[in-house]
N, C-alpha and C positions, 0 to 999 in steps of 0.2 A: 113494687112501685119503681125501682131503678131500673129495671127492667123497662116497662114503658118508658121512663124518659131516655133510656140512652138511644131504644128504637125512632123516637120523636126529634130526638137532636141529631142523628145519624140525618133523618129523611131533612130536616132542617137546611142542610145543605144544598140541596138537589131546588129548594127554596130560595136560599141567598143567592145560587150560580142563574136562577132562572132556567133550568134544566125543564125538559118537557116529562110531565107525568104521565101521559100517556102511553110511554113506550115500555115494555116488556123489559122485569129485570130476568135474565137467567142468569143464574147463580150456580156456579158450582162448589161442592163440600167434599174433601176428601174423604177414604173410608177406608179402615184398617180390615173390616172381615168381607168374606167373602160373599159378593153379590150374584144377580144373577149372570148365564153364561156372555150375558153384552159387556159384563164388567161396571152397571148403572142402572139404575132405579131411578125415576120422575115422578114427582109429586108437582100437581100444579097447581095453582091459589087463586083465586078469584081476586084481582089487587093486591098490590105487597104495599100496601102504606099501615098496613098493621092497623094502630088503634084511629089513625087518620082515613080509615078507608068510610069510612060514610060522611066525607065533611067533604073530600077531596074525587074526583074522576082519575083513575090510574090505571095503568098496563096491568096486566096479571104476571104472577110471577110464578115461573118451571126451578125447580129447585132438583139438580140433578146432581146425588148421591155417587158416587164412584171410586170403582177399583180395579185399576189397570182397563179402561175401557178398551171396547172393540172399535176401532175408528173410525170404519165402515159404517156399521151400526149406531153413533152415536153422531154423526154428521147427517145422516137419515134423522135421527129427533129433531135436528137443529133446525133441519129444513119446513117440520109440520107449523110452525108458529118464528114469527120476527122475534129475531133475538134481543134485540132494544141493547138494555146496557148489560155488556157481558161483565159479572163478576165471578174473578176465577184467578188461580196462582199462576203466576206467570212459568212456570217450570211444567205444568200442564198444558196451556197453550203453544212453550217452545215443544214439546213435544205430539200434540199433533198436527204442529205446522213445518214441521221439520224441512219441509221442504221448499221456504219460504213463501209461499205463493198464498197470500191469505185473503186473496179476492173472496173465497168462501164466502167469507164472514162479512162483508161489505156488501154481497150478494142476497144475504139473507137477512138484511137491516137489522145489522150492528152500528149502534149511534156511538158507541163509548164503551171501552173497557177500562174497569176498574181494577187494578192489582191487587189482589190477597194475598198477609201472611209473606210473601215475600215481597225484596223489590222487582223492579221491571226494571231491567238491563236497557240501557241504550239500543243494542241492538235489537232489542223485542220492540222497544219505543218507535224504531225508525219504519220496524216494519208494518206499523201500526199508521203509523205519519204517510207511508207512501198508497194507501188505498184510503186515505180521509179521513181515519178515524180516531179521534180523541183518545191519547190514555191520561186518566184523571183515578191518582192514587190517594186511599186514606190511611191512616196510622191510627187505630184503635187498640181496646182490651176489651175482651168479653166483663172486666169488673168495671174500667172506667169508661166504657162504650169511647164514642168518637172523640178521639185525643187531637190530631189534627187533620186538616183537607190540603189537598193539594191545590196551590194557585190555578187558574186557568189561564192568566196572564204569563207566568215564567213558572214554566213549568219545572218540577222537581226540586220546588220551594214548598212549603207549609204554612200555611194559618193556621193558630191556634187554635182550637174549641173556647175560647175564654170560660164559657156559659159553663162548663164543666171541671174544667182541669186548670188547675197551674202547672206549665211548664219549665225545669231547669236543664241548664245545658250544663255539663258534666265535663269541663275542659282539664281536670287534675293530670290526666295521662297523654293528651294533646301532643304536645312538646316531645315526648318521648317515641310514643307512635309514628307523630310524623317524621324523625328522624329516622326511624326504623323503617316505614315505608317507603323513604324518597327513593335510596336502595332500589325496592322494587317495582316503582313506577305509577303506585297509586297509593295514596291516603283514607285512612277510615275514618268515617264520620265521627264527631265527639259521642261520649252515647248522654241517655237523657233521662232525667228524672221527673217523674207524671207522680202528681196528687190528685187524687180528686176530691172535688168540690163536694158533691153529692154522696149524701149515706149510701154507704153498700147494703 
């Protein structure tokens, strides 16, 4: 049952921003064994709104498996179907865009990437910024699903999930870090303590 709702309160979002359902999520998941010799597997889904897909019209969603992909090869998938909202680790994407030029993906109607699992670096952000395209990052757990969204207003700020989680902010070591960092020129975030609201 947590299951469904954290999928329900995740899609929730894409609800509250007015986001268009229509557009295709591809999704990428990394993969520790070995695949086939493209380095990725594609499964595609008839809609991704999950338990919302018969109430709601949606994109369908390409969930592409990978390890160490072929880049040649996997730029070819991207081109059979509009990619909508790319969700994928930003350490993936600097990596097959290394060469900054990410019109690709702007080519192949990308509305919005969504950062996983890690952050997205300013300079991933800008490169994103200078061909149109939204990045719009979440902070989840597979136990307490969607913890917070990213503003679309100022960006690389957070709204809570209220509906799920309480949030605390963990300032004990603050004082000490950031005198430790001033030093080296940048500061670490406080880190954060998540409850959740809902039975696991």
């Amino acid at each position: 049952m947590s299951v469904d709702y954290n999928i329900v309160r995740s899609i929730a979002q894409y609800f509250i921003e007015g986001r268009d359902l229509t557009f295709n999520n591809t999704l990428f998941k990394s993969s520790t064994r070995n695949l086939t010799k493209a380095g990725f597997t594609v499964e595609h889904t008839t809609g991704w709104l999950g338990p919302l897909n018969s109430l709601f019209k949606s994109g369908d969603l390409k969930k592409i498996t990978h390890s160490h992909p072929n880049r040649d090869l996997l730029f070819k998938e991207l081109t059979k179907d509009p990619i909508g909202h790319l969700i994928a680790q930003p350490s993936l994407i600097e990596s097959l865009f290394y060469d900054d030029d990410m019109s690709f993906l702007c080519e192949n109607g990308t509305k919005m990437f969504i950062p996983t699992g890690e952050v997205a670096e300013n300079s991933l952000r800008d490169k994103f910024a200078a061909v149109g395209i939204p990045v719009r990052a979440n902070y989840s757990s597979e136990e307490a699903g969607l913890i917070a969204a990213e503003c679309k207003d100022c960006p690389e700020n957070f709204h809570v999930a209220q509906s799920n989680v309480i949030v605390e902010v963990d300032n004990r070591d603050s004082v000490c870090r950031r005198r430790q960092q001033t030093r080296k020129g940048a500061c670490n975030p406080p880190a954060f303590v998540c409850y959740s609201l809902y039975p696991l």
